[in-house]
C-alpha positions in Angstrom: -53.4 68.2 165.7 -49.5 68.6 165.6 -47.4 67.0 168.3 -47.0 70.3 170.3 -50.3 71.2 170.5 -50.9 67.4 172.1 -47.9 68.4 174.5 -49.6 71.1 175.9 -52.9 69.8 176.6 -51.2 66.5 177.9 -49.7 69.3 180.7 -53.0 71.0 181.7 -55.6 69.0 183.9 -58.8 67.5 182.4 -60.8 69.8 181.3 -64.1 70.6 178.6 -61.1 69.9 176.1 -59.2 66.7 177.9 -60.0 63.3 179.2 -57.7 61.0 180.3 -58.3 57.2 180.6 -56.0 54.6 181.7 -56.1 52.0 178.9 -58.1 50.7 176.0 -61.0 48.5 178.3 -62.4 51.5 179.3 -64.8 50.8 176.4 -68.1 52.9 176.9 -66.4 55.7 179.3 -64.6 56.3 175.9 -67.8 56.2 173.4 -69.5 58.8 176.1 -66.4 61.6 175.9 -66.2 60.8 172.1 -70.1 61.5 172.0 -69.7 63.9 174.5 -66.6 66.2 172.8 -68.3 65.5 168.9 -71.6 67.3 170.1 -69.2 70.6 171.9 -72.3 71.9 173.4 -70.4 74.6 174.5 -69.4 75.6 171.1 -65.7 75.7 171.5 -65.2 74.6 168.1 -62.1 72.6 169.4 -61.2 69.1 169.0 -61.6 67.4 172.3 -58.8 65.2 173.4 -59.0 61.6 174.9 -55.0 60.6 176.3 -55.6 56.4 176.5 -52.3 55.2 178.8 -52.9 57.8 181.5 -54.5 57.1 185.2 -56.7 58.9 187.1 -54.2 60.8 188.6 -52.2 62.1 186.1 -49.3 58.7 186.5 -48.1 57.5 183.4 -49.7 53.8 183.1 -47.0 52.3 181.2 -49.4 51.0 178.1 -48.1 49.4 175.3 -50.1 50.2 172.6 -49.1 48.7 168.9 -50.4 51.2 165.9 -52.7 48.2 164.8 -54.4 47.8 168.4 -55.1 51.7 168.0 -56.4 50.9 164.2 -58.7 48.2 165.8 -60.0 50.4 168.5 -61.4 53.3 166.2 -62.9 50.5 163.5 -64.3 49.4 166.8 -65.8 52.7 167.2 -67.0 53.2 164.0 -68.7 49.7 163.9 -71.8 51.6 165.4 -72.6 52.2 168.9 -72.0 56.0 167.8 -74.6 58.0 166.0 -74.2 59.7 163.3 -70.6 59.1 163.3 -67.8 61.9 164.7 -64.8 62.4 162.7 -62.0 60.9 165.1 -58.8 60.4 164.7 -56.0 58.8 166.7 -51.8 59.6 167.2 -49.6 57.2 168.8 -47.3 59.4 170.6 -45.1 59.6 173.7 -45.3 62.8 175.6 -43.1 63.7 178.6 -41.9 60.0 178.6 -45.3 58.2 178.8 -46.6 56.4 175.8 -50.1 57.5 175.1 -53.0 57.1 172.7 -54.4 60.6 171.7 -57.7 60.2 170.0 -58.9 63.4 168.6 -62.6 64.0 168.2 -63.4 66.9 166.0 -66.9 68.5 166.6 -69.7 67.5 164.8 -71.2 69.0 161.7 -74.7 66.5 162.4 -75.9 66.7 165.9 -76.6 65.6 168.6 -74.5 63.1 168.6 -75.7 59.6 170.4 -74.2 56.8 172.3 -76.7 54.1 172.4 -79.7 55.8 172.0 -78.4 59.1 174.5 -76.9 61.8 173.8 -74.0 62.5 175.9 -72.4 66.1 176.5 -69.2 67.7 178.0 -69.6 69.6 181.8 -66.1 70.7 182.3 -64.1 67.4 183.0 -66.7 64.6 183.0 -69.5 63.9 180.5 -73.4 63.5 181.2 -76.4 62.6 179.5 -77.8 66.0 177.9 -81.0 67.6 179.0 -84.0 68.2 176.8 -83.2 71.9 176.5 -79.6 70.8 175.5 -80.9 68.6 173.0 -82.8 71.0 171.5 -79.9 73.1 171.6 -77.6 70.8 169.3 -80.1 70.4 167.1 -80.7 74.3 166.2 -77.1 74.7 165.7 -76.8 71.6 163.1 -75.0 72.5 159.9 -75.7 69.4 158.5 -74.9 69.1 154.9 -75.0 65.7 153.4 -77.6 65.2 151.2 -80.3 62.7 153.0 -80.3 65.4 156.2 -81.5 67.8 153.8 -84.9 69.1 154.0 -87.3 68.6 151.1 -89.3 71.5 149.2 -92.4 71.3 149.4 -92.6 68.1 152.2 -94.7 68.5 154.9 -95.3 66.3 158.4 -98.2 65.0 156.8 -96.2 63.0 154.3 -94.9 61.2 156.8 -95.9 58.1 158.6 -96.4 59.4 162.3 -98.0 56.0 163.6 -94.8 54.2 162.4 -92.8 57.2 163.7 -94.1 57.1 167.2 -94.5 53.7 167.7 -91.3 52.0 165.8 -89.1 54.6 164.7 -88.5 56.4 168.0 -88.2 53.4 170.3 -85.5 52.0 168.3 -83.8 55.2 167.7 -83.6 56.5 171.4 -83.2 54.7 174.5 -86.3 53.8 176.5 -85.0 55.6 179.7 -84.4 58.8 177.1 -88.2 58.5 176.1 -89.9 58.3 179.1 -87.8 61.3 180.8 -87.8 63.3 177.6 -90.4 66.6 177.7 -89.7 67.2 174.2 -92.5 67.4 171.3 -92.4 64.8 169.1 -91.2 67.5 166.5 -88.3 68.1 168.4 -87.7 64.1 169.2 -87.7 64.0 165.2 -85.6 66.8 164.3 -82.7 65.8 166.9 -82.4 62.1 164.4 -82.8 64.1 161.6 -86.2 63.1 160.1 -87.0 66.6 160.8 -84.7 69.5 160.1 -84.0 72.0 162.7 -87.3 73.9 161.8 -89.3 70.7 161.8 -89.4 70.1 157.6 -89.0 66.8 156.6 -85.7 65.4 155.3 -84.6 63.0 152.6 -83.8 60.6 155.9 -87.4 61.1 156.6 -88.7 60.3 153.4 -86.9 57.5 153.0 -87.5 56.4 156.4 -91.2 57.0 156.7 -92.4 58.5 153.4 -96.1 58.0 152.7 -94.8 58.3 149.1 -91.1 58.4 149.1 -90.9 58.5 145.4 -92.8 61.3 144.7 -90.1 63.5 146.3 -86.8 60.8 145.4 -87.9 59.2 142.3 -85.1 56.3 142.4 -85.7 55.5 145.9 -87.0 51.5 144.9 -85.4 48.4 144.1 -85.9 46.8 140.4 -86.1 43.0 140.9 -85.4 40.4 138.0 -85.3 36.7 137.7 -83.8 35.7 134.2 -84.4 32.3 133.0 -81.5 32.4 131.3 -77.4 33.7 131.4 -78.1 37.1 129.8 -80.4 40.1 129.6 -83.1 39.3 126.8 -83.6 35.8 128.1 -87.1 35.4 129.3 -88.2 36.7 132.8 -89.6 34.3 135.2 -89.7 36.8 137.8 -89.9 40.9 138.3 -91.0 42.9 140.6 -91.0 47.4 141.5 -89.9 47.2 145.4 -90.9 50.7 147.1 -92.2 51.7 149.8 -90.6 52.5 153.4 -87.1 51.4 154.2 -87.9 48.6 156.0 -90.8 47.5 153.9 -88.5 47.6 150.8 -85.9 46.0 152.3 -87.6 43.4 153.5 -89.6 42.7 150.3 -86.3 42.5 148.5 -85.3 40.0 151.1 -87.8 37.6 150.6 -87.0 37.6 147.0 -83.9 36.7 147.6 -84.8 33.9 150.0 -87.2 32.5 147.7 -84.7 32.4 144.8 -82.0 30.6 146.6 -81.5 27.1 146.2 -81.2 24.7 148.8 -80.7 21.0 148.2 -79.5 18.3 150.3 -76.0 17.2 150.8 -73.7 14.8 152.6 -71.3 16.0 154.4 -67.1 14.3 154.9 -69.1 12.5 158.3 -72.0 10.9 156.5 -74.5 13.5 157.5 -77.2 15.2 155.6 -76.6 18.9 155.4 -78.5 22.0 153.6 -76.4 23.1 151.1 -77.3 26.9 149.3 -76.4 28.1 146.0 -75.9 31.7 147.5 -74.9 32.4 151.3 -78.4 34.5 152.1 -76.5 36.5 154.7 -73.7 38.0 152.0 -76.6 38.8 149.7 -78.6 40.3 152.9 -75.4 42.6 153.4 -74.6 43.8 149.8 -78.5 44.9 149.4 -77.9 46.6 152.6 -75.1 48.4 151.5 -76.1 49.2 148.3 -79.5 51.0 149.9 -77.2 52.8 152.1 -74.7 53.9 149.7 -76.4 54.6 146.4 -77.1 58.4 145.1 -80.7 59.5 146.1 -79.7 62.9 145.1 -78.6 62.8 141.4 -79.8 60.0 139.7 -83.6 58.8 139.6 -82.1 54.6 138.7 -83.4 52.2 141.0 -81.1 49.5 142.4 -81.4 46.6 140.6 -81.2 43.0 141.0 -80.7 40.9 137.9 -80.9 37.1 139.0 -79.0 35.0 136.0 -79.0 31.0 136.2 -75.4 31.3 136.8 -75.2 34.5 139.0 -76.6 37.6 140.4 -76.0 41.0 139.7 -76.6 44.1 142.0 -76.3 47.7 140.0 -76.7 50.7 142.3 -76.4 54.3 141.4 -73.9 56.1 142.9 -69.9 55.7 142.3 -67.0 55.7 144.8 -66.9 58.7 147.0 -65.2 60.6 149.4 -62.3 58.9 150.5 -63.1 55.5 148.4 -61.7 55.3 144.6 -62.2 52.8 142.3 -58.5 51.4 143.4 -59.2 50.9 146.4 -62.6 50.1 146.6 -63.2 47.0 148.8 -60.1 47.3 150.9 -60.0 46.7 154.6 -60.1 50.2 156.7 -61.2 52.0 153.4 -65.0 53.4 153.5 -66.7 56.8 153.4 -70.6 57.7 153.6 -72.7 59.6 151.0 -75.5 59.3 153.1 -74.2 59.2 157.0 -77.5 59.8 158.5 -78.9 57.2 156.7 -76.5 54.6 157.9 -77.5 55.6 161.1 -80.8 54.5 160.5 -80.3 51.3 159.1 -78.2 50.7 162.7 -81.5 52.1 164.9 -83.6 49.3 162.7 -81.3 46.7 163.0 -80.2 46.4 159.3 -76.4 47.1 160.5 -74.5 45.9 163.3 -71.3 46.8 162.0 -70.3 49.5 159.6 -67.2 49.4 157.0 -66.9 45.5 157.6 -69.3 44.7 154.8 -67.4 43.8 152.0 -65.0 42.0 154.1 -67.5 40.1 155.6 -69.6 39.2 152.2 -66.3 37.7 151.0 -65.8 35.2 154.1 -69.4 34.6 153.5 -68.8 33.6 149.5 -65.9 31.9 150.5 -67.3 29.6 153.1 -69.8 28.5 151.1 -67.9 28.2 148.4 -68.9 30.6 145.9 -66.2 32.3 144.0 -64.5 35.8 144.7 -66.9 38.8 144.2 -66.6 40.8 141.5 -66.9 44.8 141.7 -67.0 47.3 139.2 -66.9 50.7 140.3 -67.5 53.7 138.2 -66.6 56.8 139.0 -67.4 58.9 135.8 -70.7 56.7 135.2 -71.3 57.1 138.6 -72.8 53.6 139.6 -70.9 50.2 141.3 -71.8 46.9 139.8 -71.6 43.6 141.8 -71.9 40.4 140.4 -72.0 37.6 142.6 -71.6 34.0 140.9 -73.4 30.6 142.1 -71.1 28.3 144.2 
């Protein structure tokens, strides 16, 4: 959006297309009208507008807002509270002599779009949660088109788990208050987080989510376990194991592998004091496995992930190279991540696999570095399309 076009909504009064908030602290007025303008239920197919630095009644309020505080603000939006993600962007800019944050929020290809478990939708200058009929709404009109909100030939509602649907899936997915006012069919409840598609076929999410048999439909969609008694492939096993299954079943099963794998001995500490020490930090292990669920290719390649457990380290191979707006040079940096399967992530936030997204790698590294493991090592492939992690013993 080009500086004029900001000038002349800046002049007009708040509106389906303008919000104005006074600073930064206005923290979930903000996620609403982002949710809110990203869902456009009145299909304006315009970006909505949020001017941070103005007051309630139109006075300049004299911010001063650095570039980096901006920065922070939208990783802080994109850390989760929003589902699936918008695409917003920001513009530090001073307009009629007032110093203003515009943060642009483009409609949404993958609605509704969700604030803590609610969907939220524009009424001419304020936001408001959506009604059922509105829901239902946004999700006819989804042109969804990334591969895991896809639906799946020849899946039907009986090859998913309903049970686990109805009575784990949904209450983490959509606020209690949302549920128990809703008048929606379950169908519909589905269909709005994308298990469903618009015309109630199951997706890839819902396979993957709460497939009966996942891997009849997405053949790669398990984790390949190895514990090598040794420093290379070849050496003999002492542990293996085919992890499918459920998300959360095969994440967890992967997990306890891990935690039985790790070592933990008995240290002293610079004060005299016993302490556990670990070979491998479980939480930077917990968060690459994570990742590598969430980002690896369900659509073209039928690999699993693997985990290859060496005496001296640990290697996690996923299928599925950089993409979108990550390369293999700058893979890993801070501010730099893109989702091949958005609607997944989502999911892994609703179970409570990921508080935060696009702070993984950053965090895996403070992790490794605390407990004195050294630096991470990443190979990502672009033309071989897979990303290879190996993470060595401290």
């Amino acid at each position: 959006m080009d500086e004029q076009t900001l000038l002349d909504l800046w002049r007009t009064p708040e509106s389906e297309l303008v919000e104005w908030k006074p600073s930064l602290s206005q923290t979930q007025s903000i996620y609403k009208a982002v949710c809110a303008f990203a869902n456009d239920v009145s299909n304006t197919q315009q970006s909505g507008v949020i001017f941070v630095g103005r007051e309630d009644n139109g006075d300049c309020s004299n911010l001063v807002i650095t570039d980096q505080l901006s920065r922070n603000f939208i990783d802080q939006i994109r850390s989760g509270s929003i589902q699936p993600l918008p695409v917003i962007s920001h513009k530090s800019i001073v307009l009629d002599g007032c110093s203003v944050v515009a943060l642009i929020i483009k409609p949404s290809i993958s609605v509704p779009v969700q604030y803590e478990g609610t969907v939220y939708v524009r009424q001419g200058p304020s936001n408001r949660k959506a009604t059922a009929t509105e829901i239902t709404t946004l999700t006819e009109k989804r042109t969804n088109t990334s591969f895991d909100g896809q639906g799946v030939n020849g899946a039907e509602m009986d090859d998913l788990d309903e049970p686990y649907l109805k009575g784990e899936y949904l209450p983490n997915a959509i606020s209690r208050e949302v549920l128990l006012e809703n008048g929606r069919t379950l169908k519909e409840q589905l269909a709005s987080l994308r298990i469903l598609t618009p015309q109630f076929q199951p997706t890839n999410l819902g396979l993957l989510v709460a497939g009966k048999d996942a891997r009849r439909f997405l053949p790669g969609a398990y984790i390949q376990f190895l514990r090598v008694d040794g420093l290379e492939f070849g050496d003999p096993e002492r542990d293996s194991a085919e992890i499918s299954g459920q998300l959360t079943l095969m994440l967890n099963r992967a997990l306890e592998k891990i935690r039985a794998n790790i070592q933990v001995t008995k240290i002293m500490d610079d004060f005299g004091r016993m302490v556990d020490y670990s070979n491998y930090p479980y939480e930077a292990l917990r968060e690459l496995i994570v990742n590598a669920i969430l980002h690896r290719d369900y659509r073209y390649s039928n690999t699993p992930t693997r985990i290859t457990w060496f005496d001296d380290r640990i290697e996690i191979s996923n299928p599925g190279g950089p993409y979108g707006g990550v390369t293999e040079q700058n893979f890993g940096q801070p501010h730099v991540n893109d989702y091949r399967n958005p609607e997944l992530a989502a999911a892994l936030k609703y179970l409570g696999y990921a508080e935060k997204f696009g702070v993984g790698i950053a965090r895996v590294r403070r992790l490794l570095k605390a407990n004195g493991n050294p630096e991470i090592q990443f190979e990502p492939r672009y033309a071989d399309n897979y990303v290879l992690a190996i993470v060595r013993q401290s």
